[in-house]
Backbone bond lengths (Angstrom), bond angles and torsions (degrees), N, CA, C in turn:
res aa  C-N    CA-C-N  psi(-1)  N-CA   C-N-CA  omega(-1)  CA-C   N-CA-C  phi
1 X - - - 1.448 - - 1.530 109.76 -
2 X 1.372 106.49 -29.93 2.186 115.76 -161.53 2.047 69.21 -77.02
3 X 1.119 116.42 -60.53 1.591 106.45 -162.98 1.236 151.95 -19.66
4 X 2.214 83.66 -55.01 1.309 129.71 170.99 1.623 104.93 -66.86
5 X 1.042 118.06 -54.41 1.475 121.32 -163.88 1.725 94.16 -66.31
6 X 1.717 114.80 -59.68 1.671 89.15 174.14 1.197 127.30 -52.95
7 X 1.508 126.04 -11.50 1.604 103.53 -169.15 1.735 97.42 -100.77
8 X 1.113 119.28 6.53 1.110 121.50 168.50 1.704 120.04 -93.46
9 X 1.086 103.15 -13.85 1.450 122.52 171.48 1.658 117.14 -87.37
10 X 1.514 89.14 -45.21 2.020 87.81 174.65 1.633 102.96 -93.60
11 X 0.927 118.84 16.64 1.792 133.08 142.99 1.491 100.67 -57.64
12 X 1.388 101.13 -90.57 1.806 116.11 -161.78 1.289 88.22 -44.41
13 X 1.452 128.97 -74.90 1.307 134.13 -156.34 1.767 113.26 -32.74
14 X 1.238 105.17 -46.51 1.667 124.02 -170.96 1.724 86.68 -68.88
15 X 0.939 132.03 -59.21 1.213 135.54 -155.04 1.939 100.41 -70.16
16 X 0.942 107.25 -25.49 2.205 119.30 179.18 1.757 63.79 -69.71
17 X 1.000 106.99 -92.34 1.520 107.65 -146.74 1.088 121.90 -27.19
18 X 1.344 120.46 -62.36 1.883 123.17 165.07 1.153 124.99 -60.05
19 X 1.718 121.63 -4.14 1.407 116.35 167.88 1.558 104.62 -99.26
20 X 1.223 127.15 2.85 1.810 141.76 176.22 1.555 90.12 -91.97
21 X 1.192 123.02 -62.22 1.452 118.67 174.46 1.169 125.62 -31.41
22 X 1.698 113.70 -62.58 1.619 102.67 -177.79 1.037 101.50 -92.52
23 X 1.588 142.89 12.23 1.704 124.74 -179.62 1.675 95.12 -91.97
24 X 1.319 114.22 1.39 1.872 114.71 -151.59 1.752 117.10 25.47
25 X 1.563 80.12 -152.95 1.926 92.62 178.95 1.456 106.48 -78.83
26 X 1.218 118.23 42.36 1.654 109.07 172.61 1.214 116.86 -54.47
27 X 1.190 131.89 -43.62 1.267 127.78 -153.96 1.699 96.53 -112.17
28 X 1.405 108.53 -162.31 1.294 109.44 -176.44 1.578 112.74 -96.85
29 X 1.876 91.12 -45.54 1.686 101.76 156.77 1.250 137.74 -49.85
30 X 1.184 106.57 -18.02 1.813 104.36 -174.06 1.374 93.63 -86.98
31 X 1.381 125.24 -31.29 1.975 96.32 174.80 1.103 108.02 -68.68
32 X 1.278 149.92 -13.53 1.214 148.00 -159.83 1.809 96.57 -80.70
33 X 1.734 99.49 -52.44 1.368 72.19 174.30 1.698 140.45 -128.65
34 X 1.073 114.91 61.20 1.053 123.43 175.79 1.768 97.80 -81.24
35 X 1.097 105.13 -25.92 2.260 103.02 -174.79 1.757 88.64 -80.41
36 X 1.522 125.99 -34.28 1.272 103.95 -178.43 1.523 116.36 -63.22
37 X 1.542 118.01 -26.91 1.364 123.37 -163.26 1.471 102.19 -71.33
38 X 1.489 97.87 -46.51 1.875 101.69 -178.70 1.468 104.00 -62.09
39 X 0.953 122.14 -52.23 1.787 125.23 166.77 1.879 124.50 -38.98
40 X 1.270 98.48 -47.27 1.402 105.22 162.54 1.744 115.15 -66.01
41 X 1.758 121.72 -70.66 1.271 106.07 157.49 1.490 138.62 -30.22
42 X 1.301 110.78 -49.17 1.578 99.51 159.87 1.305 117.96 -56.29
43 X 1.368 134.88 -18.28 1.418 121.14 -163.79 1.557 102.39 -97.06
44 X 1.434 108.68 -26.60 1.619 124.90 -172.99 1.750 109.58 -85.76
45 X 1.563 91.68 -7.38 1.873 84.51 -179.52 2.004 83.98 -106.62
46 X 1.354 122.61 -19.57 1.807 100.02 176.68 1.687 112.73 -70.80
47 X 1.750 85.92 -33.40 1.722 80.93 173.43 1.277 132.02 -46.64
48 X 1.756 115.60 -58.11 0.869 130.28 171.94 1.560 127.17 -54.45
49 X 1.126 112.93 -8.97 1.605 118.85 -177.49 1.515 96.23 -104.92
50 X 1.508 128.82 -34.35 1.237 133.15 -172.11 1.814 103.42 -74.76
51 X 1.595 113.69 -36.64 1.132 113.88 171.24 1.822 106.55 -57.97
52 X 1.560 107.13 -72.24 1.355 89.07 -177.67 1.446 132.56 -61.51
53 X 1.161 138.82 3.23 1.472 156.43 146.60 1.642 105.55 -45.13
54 X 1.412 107.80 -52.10 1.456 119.95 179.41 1.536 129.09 -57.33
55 X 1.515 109.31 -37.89 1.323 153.86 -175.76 1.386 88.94 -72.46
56 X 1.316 127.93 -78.72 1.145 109.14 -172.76 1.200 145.05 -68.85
57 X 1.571 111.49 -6.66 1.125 137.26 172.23 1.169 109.42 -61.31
58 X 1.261 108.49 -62.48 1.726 129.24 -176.93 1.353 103.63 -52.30
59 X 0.994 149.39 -46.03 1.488 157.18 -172.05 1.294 108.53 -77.46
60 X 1.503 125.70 -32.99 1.650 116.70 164.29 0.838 102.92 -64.15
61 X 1.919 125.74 -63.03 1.307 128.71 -174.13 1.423 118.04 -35.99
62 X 1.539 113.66 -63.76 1.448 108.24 172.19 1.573 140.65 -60.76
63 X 1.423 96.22 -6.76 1.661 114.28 -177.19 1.810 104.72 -90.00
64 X 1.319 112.40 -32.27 1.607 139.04 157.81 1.648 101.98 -47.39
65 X 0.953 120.55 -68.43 1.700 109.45 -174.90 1.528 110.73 -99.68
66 X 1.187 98.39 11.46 1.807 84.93 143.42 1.081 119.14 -93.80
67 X 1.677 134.86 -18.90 1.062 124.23 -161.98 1.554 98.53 -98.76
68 X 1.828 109.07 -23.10 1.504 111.46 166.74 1.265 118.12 -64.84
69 X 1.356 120.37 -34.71 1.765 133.93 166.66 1.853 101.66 -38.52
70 X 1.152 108.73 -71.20 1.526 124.47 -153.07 1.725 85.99 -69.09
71 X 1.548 132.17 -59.68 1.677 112.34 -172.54 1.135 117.69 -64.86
72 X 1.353 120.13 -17.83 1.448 125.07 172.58 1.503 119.83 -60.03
73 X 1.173 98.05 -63.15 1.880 123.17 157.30 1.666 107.21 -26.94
74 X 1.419 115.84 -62.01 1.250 132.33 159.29 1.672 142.02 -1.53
75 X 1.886 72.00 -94.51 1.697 97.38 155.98 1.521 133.79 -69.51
76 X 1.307 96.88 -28.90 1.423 99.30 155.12 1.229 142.47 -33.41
77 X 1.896 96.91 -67.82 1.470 104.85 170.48 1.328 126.92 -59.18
78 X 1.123 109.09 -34.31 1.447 136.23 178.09 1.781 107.57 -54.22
79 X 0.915 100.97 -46.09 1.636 123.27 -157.53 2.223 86.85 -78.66
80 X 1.755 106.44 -53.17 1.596 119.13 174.59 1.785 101.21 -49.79
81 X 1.118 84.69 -68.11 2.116 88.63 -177.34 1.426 114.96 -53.15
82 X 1.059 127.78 -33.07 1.710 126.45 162.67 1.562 111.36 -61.40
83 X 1.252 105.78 -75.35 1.805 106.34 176.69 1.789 109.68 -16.88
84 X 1.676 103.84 -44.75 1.471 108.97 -144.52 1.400 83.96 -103.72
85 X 0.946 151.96 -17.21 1.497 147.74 151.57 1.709 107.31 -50.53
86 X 1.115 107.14 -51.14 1.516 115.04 -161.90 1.544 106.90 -71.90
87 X 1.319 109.47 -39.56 1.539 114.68 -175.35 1.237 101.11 -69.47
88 X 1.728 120.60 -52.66 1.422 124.45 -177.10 1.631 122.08 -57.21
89 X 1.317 113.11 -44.03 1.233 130.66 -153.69 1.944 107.66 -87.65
90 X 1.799 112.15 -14.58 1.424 107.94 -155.63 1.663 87.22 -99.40
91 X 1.685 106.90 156.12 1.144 106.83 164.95 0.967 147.62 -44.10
92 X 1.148 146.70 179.00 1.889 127.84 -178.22 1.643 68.16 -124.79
93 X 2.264 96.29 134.16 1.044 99.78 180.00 1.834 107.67 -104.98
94 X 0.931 116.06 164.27 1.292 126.03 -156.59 1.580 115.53 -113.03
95 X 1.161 146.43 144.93 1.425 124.89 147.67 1.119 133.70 -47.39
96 X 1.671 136.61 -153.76 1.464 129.38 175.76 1.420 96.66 -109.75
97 X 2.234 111.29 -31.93 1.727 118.67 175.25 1.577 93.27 -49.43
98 X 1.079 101.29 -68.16 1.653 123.89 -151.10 1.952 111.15 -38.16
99 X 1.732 93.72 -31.38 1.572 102.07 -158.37 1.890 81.47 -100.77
100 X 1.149 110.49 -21.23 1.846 95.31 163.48 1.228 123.16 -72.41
101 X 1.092 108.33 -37.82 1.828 120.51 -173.31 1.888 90.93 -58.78
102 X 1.287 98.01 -47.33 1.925 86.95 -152.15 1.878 95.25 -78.27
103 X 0.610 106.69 -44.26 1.949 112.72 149.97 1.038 107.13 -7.45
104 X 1.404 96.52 -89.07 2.155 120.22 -167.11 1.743 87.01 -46.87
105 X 1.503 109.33 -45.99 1.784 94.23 -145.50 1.860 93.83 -78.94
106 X 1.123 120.29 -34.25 1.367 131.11 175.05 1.749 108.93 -33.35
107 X 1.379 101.94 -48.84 1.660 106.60 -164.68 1.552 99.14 -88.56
């Protein structure tokens, strides 16, 4: 969208310029600004480099939590299958009555 809106901006901008062109130095103001126009273009070509600077940022960043997405995902399961090992897998604990009774009844 930031993209669209600059290239719609160094649209208008191009267009100041070619309407400064054929109006020339008529007036007193129009020399004044042809240095603003170059001043604005310089500011509309940092943008544009600062945008794509941004762009790429964003795309590591987002390429970063996908790969944090997917180990997360991971450990997760990992983390589910332990729980369910542990619950399944641990002894059933007993009292000290409980482990006499089955004793007494054993013998």
């Amino acid at each position: 969208e930031l993209e669209n809106q600059l290239t719609i901006k160094s649209k208008t901008l191009d267009e100041l310029k070619q309407s400064v062109a054929l109006n020339g130095s008529a007036e007193q103001t129009a020399e004044a600004l042809p240095p603003r126009i170059a001043e604005l273009c310089e500011m509309m070509d940092s943008t544009v480099s600062q945008v794509a600077q941004l762009k790429t940022s964003m795309q590591s960043i987002l390429e970063q939590w996908r790969v944090y997405d997917e180990i997360y995902a991971e450990v997760s399961l990992m983390t589910t299958r332990y729980l369910y090992c542990i619950d399944h897998c641990k002894p059933s604990v007993m009292s000290m009555d409980a482990l006499k009774n089955q004793v007494k009844t054993l013998q």
